[in-house]
TITI-700039 format. One record per residue (C-alpha): residue number from 0; x, y, z. Coordinates in nm, 2 decimals, decimal comma. Example, Ala and Ser with C-alpha at 12.3 -4.5 7.8 and 13.67 -1.06 7.14 Angstrom:
2
k = 0 | xx = 1,23 | yy = -0,45 | zz = 0,78
k = 1 | xx = 1,37 | yy = -0,11 | zz = 0,71
This chain:
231
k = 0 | xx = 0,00 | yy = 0,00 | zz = 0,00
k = 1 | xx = 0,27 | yy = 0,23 | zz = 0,08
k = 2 | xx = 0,47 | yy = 0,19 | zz = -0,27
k = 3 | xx = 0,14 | yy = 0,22 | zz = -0,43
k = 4 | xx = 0,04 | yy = 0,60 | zz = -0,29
k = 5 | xx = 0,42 | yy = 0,68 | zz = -0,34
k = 6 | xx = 0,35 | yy = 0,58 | zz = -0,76
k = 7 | xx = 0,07 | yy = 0,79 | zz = -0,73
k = 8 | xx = 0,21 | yy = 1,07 | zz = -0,57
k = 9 | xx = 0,55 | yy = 1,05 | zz = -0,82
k = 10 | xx = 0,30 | yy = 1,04 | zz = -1,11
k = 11 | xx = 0,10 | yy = 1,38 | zz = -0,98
k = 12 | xx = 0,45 | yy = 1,56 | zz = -0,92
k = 13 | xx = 0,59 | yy = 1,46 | zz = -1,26
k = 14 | xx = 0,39 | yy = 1,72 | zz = -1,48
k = 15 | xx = 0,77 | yy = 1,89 | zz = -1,66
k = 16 | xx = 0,55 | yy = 2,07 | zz = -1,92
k = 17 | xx = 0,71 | yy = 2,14 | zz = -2,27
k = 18 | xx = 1,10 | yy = 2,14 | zz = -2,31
k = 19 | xx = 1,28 | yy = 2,44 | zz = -2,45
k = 20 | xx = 1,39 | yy = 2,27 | zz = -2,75
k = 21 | xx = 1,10 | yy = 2,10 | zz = -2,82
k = 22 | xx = 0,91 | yy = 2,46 | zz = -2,79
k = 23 | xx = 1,18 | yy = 2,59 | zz = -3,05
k = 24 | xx = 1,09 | yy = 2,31 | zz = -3,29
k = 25 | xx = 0,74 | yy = 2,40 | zz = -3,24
k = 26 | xx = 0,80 | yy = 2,75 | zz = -3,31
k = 27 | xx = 0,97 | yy = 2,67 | zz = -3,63
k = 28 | xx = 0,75 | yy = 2,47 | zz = -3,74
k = 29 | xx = 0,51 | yy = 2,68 | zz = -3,69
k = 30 | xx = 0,66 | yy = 3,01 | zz = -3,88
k = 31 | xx = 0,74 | yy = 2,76 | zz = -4,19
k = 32 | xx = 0,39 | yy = 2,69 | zz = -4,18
k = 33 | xx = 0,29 | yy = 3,05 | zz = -4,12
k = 34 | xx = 0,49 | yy = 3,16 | zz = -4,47
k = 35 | xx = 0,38 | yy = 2,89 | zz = -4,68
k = 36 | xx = 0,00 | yy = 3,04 | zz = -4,63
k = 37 | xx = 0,09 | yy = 3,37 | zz = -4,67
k = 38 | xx = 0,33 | yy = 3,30 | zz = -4,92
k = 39 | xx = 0,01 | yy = 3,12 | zz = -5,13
k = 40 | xx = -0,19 | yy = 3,38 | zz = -5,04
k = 41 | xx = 0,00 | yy = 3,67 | zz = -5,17
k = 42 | xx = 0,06 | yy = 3,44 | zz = -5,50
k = 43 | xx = -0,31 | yy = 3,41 | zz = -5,50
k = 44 | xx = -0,38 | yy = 3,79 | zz = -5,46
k = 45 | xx = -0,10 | yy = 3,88 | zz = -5,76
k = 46 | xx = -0,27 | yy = 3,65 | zz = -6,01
k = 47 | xx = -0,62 | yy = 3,77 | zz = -5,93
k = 48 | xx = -0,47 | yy = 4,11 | zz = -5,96
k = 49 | xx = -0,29 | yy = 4,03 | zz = -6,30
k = 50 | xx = -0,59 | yy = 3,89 | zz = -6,45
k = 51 | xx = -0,85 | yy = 4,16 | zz = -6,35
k = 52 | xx = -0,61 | yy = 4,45 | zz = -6,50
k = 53 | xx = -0,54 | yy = 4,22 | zz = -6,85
k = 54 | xx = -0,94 | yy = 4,14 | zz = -6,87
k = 55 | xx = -1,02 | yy = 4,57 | zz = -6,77
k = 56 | xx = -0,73 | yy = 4,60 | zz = -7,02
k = 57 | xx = -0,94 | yy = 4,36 | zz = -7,30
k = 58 | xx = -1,28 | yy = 4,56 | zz = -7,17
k = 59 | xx = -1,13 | yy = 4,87 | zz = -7,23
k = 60 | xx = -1,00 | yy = 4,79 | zz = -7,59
k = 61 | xx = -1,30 | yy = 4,63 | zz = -7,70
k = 62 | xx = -1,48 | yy = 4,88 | zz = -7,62
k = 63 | xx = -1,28 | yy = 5,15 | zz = -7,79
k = 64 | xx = -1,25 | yy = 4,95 | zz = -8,11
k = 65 | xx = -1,62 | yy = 4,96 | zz = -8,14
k = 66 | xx = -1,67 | yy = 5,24 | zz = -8,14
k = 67 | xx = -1,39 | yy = 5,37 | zz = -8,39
k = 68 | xx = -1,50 | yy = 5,08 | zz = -8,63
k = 69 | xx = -1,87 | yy = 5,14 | zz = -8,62
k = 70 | xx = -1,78 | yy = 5,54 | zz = -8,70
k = 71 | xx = -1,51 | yy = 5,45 | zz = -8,93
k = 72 | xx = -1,72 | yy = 5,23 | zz = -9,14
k = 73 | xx = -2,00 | yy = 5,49 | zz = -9,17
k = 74 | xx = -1,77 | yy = 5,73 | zz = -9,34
k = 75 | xx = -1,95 | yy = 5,95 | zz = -9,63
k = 76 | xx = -1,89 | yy = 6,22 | zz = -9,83
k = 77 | xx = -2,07 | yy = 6,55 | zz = -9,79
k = 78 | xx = -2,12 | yy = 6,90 | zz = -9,95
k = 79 | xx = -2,01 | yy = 7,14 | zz = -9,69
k = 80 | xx = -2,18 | yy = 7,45 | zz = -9,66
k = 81 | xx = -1,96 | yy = 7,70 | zz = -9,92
k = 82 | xx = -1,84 | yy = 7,41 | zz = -10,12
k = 83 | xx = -1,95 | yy = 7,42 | zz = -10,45
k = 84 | xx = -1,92 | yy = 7,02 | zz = -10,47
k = 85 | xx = -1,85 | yy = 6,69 | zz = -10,26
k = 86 | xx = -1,55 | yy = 6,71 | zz = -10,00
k = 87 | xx = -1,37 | yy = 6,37 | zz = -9,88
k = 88 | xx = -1,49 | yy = 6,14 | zz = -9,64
k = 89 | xx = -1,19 | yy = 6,18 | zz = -9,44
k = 90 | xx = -1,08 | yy = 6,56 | zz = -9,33
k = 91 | xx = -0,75 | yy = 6,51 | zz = -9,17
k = 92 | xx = -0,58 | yy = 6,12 | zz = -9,15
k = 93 | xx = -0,30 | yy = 6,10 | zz = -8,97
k = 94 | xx = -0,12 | yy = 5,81 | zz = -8,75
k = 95 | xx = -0,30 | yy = 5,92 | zz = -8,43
k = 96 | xx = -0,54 | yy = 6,16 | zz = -8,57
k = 97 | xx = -0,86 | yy = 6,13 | zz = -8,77
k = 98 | xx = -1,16 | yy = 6,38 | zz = -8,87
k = 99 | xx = -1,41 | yy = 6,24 | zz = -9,07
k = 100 | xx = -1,76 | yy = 6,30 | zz = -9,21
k = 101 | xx = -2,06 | yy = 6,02 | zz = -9,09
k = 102 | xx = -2,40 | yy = 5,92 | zz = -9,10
k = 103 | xx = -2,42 | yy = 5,79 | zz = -8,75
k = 104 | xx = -2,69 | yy = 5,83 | zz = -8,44
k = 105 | xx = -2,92 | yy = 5,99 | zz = -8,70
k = 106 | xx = -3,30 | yy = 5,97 | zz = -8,73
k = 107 | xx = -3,38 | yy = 5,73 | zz = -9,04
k = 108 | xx = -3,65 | yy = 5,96 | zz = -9,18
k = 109 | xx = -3,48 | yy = 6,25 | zz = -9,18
k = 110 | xx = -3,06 | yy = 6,15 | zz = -9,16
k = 111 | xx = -2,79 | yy = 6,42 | zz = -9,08
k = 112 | xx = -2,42 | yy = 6,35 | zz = -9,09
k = 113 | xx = -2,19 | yy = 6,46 | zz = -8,81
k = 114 | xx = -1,81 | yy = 6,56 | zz = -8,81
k = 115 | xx = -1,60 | yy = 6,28 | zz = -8,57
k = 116 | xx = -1,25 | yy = 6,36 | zz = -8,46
k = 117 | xx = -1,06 | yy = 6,11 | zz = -8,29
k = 118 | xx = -0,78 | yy = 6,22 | zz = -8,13
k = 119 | xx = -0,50 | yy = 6,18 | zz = -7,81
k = 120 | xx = -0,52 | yy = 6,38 | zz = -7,52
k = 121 | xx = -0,24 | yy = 6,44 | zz = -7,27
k = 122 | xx = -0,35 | yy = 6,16 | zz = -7,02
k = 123 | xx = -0,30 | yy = 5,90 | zz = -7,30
k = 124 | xx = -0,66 | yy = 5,86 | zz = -7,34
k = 125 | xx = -0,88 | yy = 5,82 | zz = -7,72
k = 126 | xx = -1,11 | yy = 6,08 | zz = -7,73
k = 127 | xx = -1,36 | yy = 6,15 | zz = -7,96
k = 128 | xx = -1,54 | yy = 6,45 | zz = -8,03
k = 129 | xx = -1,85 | yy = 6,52 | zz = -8,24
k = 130 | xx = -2,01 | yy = 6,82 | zz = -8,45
k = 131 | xx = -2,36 | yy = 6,80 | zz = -8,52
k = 132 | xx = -2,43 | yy = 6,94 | zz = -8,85
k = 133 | xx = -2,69 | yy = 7,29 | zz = -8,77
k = 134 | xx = -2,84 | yy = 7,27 | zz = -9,15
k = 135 | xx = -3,15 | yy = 7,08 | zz = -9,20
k = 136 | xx = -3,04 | yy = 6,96 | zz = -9,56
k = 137 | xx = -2,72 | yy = 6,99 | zz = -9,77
k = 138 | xx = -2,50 | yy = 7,22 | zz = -9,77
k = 139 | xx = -2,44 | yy = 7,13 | zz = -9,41
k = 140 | xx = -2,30 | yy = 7,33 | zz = -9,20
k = 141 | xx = -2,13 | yy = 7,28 | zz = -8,88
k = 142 | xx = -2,04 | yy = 7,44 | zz = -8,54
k = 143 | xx = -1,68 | yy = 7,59 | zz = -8,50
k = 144 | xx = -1,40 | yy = 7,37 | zz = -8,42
k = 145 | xx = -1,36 | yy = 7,56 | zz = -8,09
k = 146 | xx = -1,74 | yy = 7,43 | zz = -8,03
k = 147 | xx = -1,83 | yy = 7,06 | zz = -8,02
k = 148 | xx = -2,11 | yy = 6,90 | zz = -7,93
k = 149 | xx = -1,98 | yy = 6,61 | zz = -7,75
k = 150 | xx = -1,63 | yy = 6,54 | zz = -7,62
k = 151 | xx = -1,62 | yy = 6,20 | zz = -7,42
k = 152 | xx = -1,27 | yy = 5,93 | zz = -7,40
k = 153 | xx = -1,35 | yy = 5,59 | zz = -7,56
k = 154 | xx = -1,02 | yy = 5,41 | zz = -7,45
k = 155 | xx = -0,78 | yy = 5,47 | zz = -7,19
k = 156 | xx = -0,43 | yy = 5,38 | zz = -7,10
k = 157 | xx = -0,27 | yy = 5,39 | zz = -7,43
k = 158 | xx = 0,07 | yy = 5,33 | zz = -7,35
k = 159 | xx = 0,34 | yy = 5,56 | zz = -7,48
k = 160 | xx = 0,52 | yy = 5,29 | zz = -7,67
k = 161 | xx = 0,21 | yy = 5,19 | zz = -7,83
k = 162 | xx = 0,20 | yy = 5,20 | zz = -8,21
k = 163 | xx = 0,05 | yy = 5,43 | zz = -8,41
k = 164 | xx = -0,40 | yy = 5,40 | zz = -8,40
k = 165 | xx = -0,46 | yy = 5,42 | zz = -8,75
k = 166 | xx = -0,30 | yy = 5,30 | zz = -9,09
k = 167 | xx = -0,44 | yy = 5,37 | zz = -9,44
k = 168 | xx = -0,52 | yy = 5,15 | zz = -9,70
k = 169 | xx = -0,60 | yy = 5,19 | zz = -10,07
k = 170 | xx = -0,82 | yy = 4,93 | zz = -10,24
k = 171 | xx = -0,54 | yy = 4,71 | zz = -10,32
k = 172 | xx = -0,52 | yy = 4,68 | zz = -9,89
k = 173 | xx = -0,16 | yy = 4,82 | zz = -9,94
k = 174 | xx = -0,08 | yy = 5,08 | zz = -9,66
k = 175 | xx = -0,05 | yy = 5,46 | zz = -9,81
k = 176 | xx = 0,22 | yy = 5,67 | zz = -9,71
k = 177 | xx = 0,12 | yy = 6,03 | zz = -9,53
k = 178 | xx = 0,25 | yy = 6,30 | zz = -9,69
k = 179 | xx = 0,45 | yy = 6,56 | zz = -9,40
k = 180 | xx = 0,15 | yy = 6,79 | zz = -9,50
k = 181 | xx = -0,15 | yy = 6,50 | zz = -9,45
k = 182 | xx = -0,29 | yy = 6,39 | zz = -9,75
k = 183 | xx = -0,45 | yy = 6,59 | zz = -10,06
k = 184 | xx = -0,83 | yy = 6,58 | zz = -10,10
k = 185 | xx = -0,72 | yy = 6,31 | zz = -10,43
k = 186 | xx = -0,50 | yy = 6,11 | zz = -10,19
k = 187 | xx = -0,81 | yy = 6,08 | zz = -9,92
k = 188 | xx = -1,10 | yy = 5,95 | zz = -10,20
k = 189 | xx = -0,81 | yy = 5,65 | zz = -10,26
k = 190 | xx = -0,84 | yy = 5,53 | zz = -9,86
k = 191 | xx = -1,06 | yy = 5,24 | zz = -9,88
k = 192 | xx = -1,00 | yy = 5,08 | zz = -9,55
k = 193 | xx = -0,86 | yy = 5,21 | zz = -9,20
k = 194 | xx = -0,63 | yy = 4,95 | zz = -8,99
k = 195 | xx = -0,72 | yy = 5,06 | zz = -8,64
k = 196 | xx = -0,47 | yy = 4,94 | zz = -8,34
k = 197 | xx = -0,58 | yy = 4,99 | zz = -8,01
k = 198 | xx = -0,35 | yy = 4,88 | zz = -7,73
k = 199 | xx = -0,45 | yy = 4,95 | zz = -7,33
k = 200 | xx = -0,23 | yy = 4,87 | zz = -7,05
k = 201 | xx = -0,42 | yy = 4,95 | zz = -6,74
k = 202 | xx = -0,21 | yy = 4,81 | zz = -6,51
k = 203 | xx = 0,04 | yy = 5,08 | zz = -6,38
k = 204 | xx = 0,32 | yy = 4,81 | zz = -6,20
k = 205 | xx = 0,33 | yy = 4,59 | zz = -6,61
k = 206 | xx = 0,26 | yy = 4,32 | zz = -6,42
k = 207 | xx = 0,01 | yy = 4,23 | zz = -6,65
k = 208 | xx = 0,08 | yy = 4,28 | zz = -7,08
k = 209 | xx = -0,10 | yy = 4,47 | zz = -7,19
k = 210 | xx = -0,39 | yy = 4,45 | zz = -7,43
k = 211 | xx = -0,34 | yy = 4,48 | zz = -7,83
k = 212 | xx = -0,66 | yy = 4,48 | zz = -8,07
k = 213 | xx = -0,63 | yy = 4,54 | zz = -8,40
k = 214 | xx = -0,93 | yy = 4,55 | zz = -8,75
k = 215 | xx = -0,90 | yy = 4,64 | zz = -9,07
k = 216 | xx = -1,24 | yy = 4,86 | zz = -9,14
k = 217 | xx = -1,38 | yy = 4,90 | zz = -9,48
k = 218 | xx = -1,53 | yy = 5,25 | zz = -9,59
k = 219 | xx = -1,79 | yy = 5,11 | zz = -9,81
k = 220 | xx = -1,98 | yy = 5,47 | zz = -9,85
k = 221 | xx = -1,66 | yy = 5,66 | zz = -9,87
k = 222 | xx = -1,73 | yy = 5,81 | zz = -10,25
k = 223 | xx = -2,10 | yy = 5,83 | zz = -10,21
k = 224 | xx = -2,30 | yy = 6,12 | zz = -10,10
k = 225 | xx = -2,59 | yy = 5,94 | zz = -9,85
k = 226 | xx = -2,86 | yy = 6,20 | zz = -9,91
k = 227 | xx = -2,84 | yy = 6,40 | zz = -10,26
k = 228 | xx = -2,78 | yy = 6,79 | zz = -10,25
k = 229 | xx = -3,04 | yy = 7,01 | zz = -10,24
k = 230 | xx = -3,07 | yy = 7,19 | zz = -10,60
């Protein structure tokens, strides 16, 4: 009986706890564990990062080439007001510059064309701006170029390095040279096709490439005067 309470009381006294190098291994165990999750979860929050820049990037783009191709293809000739005939569908074409005459956002019964400029503004950004014609028929006229109607970006981030928005092609789809001066009014009837390149790159760090969207867009209306002159 004695040896057995002495067990017992040997057994309630021998309560050591943890060792000091087993609560080192512990400890580094535990900060190996402790990096590998936030080593995931940083790799985790850079690719989620990447891919929502590259897809606002693609969003971005898309939605600038729209709109540039669904103007572009629209292009028309007109007869200015104080223009005895037909001007060219395009005003000014230049690498990252283009004014044209359309037939765009018009009523069907009774169409008007506007005067698009697409342009680069300081902050990298495609604008475009838009004259309403103030005529009710041909000759149209428009405001001044000080005076716009609407001036709203389509695209953002273009990158400095980005090549040039627009190319010019003849009907043979061969790229035309631009004159130093721009082109001559005969030079701007020969465009029959604009190769627009749009590249965005939204993401500030270049983690993620950016976005490049290019289209070839027909003038099919460029020599053709959508609603006849008014004798």
């Amino acid at each position: 009986m004695t040896r057995l309470i002495a067990t017992r009381l040997r057994g309630h006294h021998d309560d050591r706890g943890v060792t000091l190098p087993e609560l080192l291994v512990t400890m580094l165990l535990m900060s190996i564990l402790s990096l590998m999750v936030v080593g995931m979860v940083a790799g985790f929050s850079r690719t989620f990062a990447r891919e929502r820049e590259a897809t606002d990037s693609t969003t971005i783009a898309s939605a600038g080439m729209k709109e540039v191709t669904r103007v572009v293809r629209a292009a028309t000739e007109i007869r200015p007001a104080g223009e005895p005939d037909n001007v060219p569908a395009f005003i000014d074409a230049r690498p990252n510059e283009l004014t044209l005459y359309a037939y765009i956002d018009t009523a069907a019964a009774a169409p008007k064309p506007v005067k698009v400029r697409f342009w680069i503004d300081p902050q990298r950004r495609l604008m475009e701006t838009r004259w309403v014609t103030t005529s009710t028929a041909s000759p149209w006229s428009f405001p001044a170029t000080g005076a716009p109607t609407t001036v709203r970006p389509i695209a953002r981030s273009l990158p400095v390095t980005a090549p040039a928005v627009f190319e010019y092609l003849d009907k043979d789809n061969e790229p035309m040279a631009i004159p130093a001066g721009g082109f001559s009014d005969a030079q701007k009837r020969l465009i029959a096709a604009v190769r627009v390149t749009l590249t965005v790159q939204t993401d500030p760090t270049g983690r993620a490439k950016a976005v490049t969207m290019r289209n070839a867009v027909g003038v099919p209306n460029r020599a053709l005067d959508r609603v006849r002159a008014t004798p």
